[in-house]
KOLKETOR-959687 format. One record per residue: residue number from 0; residue in one letter; x, y, z of N, C-alpha, C, O in turn. Coordinates in pm, 1 decimal, padded with zeros to 6 digits. Example, Ala and Ser with C-alpha at 12.3 -4.5 7.8 and 13.67 -1.06 7.14 Angstrom:
// KOLKETOR-959687
num 0; residu A; n_px 01319.0; n_py -00569.0; n_pz 00780.0; ca_px 01230.0; ca_py -00450.0; ca_pz 00780.0; c_px 01320.0; c_py -00330.0; c_pz 00780.0; o_px 01423.6; o_py -00331.9; o_pz 00846.5 .
num 1; residu S; n_px 01285.0; n_py -00225.0; n_pz 00708.0; ca_px 01367.0; ca_py -00106.0; ca_pz 00714.0; c_px 01290.0; c_py 00003.0; c_pz 00787.0; o_px 01340.9; o_py 00113.8; o_pz 00803.9 .
//
This chain:
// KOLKETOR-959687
num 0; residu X; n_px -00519.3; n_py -01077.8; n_pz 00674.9; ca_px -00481.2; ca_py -01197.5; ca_pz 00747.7; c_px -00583.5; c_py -01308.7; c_pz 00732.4; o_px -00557.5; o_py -01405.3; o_pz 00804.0 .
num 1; residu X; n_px -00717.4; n_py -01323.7; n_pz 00641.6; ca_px -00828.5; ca_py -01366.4; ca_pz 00658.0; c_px -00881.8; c_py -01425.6; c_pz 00758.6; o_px -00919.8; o_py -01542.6; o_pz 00764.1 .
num 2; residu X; n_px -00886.8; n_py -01310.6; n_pz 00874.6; ca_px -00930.2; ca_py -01358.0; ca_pz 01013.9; c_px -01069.8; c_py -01309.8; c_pz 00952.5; o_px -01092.5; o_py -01239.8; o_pz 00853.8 .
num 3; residu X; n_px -01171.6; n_py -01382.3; n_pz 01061.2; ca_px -01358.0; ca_py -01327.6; ca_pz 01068.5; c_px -01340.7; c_py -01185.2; c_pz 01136.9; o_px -01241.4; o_py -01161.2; o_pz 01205.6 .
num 4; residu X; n_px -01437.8; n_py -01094.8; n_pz 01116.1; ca_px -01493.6; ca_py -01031.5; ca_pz 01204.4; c_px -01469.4; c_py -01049.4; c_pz 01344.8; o_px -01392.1; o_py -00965.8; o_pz 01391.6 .
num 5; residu X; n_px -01513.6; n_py -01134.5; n_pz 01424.6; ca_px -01480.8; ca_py -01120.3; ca_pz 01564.6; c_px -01367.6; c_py -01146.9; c_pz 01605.2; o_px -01335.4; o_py -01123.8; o_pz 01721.7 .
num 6; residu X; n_px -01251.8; n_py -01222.4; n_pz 01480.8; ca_px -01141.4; ca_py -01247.0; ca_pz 01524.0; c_px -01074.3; c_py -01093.9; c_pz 01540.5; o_px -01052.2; o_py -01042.6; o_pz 01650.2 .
num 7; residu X; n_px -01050.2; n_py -01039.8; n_pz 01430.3; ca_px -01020.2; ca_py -00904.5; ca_pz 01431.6; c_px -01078.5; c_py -00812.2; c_pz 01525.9; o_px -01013.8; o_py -00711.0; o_pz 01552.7 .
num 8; residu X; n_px -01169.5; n_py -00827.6; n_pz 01570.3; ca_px -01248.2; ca_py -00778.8; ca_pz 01697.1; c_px -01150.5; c_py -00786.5; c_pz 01800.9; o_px -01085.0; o_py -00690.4; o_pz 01841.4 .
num 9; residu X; n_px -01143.9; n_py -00886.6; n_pz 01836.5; ca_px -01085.3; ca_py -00979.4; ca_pz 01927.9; c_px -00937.3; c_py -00919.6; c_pz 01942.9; o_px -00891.8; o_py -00890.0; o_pz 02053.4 .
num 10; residu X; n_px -00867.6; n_py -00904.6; n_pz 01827.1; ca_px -00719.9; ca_py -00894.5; ca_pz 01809.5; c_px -00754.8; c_py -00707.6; c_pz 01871.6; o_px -00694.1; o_py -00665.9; o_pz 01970.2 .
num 11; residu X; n_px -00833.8; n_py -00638.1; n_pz 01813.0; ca_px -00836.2; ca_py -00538.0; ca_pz 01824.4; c_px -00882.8; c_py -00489.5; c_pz 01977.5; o_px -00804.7; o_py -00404.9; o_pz 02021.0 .
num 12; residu X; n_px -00983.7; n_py -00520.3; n_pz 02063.2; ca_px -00962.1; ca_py -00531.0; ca_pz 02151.7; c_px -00848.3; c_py -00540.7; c_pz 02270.0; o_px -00835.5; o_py -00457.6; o_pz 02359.9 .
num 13; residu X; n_px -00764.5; n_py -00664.4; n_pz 02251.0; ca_px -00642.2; ca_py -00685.4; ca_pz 02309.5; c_px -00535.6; c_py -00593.8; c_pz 02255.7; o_px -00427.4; o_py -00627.4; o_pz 02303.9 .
num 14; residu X; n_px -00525.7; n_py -00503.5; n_pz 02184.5; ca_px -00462.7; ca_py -00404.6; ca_pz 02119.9; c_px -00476.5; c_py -00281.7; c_pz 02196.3; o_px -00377.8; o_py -00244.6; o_pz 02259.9 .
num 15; residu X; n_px -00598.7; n_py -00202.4; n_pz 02201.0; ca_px -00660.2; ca_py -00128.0; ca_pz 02259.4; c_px -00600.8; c_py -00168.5; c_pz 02417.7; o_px -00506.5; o_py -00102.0; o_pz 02460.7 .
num 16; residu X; n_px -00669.1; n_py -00298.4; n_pz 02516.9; ca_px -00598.1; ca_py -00294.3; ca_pz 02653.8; c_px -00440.3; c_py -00331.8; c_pz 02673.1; o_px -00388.3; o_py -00342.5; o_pz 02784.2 .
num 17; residu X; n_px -00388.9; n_py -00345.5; n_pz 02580.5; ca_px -00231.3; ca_py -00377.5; ca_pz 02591.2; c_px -00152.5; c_py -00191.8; c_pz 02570.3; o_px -00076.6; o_py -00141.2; o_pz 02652.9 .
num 18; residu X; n_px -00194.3; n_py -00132.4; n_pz 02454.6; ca_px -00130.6; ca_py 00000.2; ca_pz 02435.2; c_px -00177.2; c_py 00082.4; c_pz 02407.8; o_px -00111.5; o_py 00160.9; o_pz 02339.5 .
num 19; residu X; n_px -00290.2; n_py 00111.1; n_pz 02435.2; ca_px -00434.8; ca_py 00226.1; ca_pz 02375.5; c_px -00378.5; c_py 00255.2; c_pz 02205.4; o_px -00397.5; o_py 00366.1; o_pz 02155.3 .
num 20; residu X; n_px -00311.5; n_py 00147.8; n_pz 02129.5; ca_px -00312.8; ca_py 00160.2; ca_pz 01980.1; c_px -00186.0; c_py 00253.0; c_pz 01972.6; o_px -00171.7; o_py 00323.9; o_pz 01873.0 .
num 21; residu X; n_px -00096.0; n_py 00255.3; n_pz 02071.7; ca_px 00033.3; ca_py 00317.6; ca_pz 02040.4; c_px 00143.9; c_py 00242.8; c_pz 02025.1; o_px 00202.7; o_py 00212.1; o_pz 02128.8 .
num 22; residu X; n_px 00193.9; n_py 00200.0; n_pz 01907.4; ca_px 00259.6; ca_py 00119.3; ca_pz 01848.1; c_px 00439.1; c_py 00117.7; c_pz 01922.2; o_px 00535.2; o_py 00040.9; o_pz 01925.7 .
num 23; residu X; n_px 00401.9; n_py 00253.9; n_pz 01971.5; ca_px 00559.3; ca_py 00249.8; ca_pz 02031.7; c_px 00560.6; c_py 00223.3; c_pz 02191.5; o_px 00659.5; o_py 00228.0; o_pz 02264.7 .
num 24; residu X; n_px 00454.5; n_py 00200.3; n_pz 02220.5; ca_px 00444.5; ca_py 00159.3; ca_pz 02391.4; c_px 00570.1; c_py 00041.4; c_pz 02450.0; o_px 00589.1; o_py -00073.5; o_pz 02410.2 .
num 25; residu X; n_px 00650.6; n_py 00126.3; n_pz 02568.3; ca_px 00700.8; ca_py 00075.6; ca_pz 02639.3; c_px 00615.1; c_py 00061.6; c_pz 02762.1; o_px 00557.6; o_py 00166.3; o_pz 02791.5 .
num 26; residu X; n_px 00589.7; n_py -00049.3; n_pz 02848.1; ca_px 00597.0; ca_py -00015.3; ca_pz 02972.5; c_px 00718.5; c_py -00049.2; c_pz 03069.8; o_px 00833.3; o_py -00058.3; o_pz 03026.3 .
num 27; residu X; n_px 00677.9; n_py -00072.1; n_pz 03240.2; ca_px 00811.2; ca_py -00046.6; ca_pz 03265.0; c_px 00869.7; c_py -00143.8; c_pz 03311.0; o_px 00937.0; o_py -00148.3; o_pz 03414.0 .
num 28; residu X; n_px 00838.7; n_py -00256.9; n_pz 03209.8; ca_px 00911.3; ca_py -00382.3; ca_pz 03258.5; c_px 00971.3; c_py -00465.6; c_pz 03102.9; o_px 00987.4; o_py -00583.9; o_pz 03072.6 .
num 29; residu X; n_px 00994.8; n_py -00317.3; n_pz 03020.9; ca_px 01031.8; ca_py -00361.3; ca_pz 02922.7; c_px 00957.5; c_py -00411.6; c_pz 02800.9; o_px 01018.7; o_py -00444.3; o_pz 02699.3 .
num 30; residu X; n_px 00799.4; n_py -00419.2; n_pz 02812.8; ca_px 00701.5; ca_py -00499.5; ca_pz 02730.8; c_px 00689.1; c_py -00405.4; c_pz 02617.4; o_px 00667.6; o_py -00291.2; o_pz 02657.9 .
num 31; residu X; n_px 00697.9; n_py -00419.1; n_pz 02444.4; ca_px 00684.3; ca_py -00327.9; ca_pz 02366.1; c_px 00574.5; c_py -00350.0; c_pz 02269.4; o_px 00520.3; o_py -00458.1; o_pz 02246.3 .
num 32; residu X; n_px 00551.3; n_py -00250.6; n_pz 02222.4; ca_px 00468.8; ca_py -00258.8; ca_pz 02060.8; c_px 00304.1; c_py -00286.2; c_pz 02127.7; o_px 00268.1; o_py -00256.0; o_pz 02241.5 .
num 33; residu X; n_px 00224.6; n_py -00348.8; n_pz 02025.5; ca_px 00091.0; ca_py -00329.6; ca_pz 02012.1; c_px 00037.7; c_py -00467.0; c_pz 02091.9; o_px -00068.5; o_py -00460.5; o_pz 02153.9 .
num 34; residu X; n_px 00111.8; n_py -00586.8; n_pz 02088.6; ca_px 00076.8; ca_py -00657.5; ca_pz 02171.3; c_px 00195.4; c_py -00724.3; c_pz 02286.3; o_px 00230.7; o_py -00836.0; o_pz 02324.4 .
num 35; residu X; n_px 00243.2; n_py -00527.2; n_pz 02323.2; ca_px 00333.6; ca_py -00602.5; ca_pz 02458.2; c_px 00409.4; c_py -00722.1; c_pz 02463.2; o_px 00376.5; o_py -00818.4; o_pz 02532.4 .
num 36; residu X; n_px 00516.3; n_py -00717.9; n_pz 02386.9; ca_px 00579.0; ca_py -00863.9; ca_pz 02375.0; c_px 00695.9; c_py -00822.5; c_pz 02465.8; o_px 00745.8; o_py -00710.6; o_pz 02454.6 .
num 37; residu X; n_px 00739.0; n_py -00910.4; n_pz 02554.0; ca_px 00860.2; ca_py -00920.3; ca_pz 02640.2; c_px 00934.6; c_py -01034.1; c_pz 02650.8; o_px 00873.3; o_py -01140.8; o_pz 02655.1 .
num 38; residu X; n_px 01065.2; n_py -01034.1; n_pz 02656.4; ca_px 01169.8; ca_py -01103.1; ca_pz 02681.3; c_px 01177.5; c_py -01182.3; c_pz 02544.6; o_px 01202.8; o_py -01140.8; o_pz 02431.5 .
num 39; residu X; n_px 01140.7; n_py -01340.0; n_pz 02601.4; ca_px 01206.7; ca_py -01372.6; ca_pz 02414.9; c_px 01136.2; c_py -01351.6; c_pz 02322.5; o_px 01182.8; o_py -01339.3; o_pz 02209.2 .
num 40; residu X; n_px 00980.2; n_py -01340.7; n_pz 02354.3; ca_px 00897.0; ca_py -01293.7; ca_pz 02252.8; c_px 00950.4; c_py -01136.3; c_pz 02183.6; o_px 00984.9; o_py -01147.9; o_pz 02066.0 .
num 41; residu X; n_px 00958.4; n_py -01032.7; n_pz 02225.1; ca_px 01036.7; ca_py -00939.3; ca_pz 02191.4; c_px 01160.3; c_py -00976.8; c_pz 02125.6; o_px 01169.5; o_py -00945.7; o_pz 02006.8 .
num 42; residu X; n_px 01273.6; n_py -01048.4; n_pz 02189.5; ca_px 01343.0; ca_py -01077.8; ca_pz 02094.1; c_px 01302.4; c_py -01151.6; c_pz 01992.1; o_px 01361.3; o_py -01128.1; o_pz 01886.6 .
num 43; residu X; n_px 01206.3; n_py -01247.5; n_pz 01989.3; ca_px 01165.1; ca_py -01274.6; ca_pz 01828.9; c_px 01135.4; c_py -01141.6; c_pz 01797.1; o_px 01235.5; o_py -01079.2; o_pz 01761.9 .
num 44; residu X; n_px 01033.2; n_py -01078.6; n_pz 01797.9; ca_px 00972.5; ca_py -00930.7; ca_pz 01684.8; c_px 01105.5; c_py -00891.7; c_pz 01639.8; o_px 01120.7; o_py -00867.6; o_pz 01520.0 .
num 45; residu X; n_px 01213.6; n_py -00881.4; n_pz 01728.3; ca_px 01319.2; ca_py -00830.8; ca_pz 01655.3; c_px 01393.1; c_py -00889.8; c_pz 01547.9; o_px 01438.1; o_py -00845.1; o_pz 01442.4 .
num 46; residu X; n_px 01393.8; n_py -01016.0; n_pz 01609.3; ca_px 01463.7; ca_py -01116.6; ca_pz 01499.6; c_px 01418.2; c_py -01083.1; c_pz 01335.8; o_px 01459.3; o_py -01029.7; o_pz 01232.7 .
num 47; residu X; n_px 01282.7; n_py -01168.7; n_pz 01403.5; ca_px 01208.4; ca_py -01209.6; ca_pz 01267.6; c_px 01196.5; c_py -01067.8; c_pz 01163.5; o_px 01199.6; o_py -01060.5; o_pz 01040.7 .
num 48; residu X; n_px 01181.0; n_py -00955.9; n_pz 01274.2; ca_px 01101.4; ca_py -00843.1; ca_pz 01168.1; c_px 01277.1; c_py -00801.7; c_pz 01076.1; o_px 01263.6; o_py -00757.9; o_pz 00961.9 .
num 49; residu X; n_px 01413.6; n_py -00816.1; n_pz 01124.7; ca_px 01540.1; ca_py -00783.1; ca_pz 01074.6; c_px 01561.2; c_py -00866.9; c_pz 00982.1; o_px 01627.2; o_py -00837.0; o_pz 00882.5 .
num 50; residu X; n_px 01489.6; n_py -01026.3; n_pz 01007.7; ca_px 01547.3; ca_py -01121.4; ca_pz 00860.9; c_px 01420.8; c_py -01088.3; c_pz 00761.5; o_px 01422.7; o_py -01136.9; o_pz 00648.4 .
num 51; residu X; n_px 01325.6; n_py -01016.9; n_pz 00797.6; ca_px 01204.1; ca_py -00969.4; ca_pz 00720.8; c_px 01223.2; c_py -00864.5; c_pz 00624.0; o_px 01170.7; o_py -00862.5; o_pz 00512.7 .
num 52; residu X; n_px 01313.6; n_py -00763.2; n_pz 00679.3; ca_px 01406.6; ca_py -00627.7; ca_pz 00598.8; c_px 01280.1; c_py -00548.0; c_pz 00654.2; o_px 01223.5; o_py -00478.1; o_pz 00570.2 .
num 53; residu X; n_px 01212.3; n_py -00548.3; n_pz 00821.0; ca_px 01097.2; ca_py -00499.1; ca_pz 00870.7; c_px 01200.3; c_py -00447.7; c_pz 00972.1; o_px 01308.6; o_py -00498.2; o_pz 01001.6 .
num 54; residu X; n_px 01128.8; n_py -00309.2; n_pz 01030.3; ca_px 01145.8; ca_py -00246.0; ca_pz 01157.6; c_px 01031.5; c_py -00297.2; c_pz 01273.1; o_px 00910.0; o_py -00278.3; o_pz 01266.2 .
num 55; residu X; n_px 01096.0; n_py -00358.4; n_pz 01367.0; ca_px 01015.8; ca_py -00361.6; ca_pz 01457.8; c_px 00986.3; c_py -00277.8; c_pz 01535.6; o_px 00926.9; o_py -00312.6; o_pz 01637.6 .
num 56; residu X; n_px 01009.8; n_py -00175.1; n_pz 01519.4; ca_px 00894.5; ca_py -00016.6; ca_pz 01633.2; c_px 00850.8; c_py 00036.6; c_pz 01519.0; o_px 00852.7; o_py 00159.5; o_pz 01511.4 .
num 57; residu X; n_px 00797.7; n_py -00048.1; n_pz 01395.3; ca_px 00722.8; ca_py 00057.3; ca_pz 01327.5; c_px 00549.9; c_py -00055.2; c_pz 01300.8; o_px 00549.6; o_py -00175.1; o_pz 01273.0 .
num 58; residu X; n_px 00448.3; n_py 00017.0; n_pz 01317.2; ca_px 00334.1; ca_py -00064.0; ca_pz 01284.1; c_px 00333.6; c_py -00205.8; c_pz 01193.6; o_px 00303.5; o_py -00320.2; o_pz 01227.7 .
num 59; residu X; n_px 00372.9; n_py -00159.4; n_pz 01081.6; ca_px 00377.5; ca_py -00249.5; ca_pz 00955.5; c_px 00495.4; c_py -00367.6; c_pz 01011.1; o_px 00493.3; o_py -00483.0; o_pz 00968.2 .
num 60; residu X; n_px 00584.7; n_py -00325.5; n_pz 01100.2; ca_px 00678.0; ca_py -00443.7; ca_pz 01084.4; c_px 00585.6; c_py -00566.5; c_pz 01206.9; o_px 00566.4; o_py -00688.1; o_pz 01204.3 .
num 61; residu X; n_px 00538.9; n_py -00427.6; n_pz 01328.2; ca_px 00468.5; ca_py -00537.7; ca_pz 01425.1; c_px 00305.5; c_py -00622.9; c_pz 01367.2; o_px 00270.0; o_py -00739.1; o_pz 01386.7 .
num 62; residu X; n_px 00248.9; n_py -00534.0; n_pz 01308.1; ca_px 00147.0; ca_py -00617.6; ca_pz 01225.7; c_px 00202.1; c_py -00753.5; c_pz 01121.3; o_px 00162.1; o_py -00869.5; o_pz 01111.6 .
num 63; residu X; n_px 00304.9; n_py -00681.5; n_pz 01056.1; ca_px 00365.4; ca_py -00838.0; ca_pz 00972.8; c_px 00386.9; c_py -00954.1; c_pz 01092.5; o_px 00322.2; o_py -01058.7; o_pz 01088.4 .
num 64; residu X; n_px 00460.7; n_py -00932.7; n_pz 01174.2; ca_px 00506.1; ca_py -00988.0; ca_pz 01294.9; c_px 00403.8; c_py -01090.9; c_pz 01354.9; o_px 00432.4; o_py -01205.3; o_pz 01390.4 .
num 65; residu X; n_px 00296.1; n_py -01039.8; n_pz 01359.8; ca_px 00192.8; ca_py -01043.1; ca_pz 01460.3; c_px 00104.3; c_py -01197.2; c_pz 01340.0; o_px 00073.5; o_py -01310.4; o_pz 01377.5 .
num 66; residu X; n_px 00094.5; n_py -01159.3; n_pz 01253.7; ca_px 00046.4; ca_py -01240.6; ca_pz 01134.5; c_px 00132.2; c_py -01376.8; c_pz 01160.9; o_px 00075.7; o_py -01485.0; o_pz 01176.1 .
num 67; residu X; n_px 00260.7; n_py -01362.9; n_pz 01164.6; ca_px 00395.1; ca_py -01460.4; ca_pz 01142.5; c_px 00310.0; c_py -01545.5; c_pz 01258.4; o_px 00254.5; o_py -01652.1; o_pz 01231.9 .
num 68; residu X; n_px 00307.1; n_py -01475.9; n_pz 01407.3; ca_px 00285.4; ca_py -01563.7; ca_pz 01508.1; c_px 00169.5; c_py -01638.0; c_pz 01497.1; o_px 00176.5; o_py -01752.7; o_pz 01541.3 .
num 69; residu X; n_px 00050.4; n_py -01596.9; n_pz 01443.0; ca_px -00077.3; ca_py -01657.9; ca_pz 01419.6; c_px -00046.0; c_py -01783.6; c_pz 01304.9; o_px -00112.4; o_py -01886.9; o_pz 01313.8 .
num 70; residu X; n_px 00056.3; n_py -01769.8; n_pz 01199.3; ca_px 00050.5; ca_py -01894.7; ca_pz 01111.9; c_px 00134.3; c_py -01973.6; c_pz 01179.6; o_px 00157.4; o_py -02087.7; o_pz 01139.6 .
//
């Protein structure tokens, strides 16, 4: 993604307190994946990762995903 060091830090961190790095985390208000996205944000991951030919409950589609939102 040519983030720095502390950016990736940073991302990784908020990763870690959002889903202890479990890519399939629900909690119970519906929030999914690695950085807990809910309502329309979730429905984007879905969108975007289906016109992508990406699964969104799989790592690679939420990491592509996750990139999309940063550019």
């Amino acid at each position: 993604m040519g983030l720095t060091n502390e950016q990736s830090l940073g991302i990784l961190a908020n990763v870690l307190r959002e889903c202890s790095f479990d890519y399939t985390s629900e909690n119970s208000s519906g929030a999914y994946g690695i950085c807990q996205w809910l309502g329309d944000r979730k429905q984007q991951l879905q969108q975007w990762c289906n016109s992508h030919n990406l699964q969104y409950n799989t790592l690679e589609g939420q990491l592509s995903y996750l990139e999309a939102e940063f550019t």
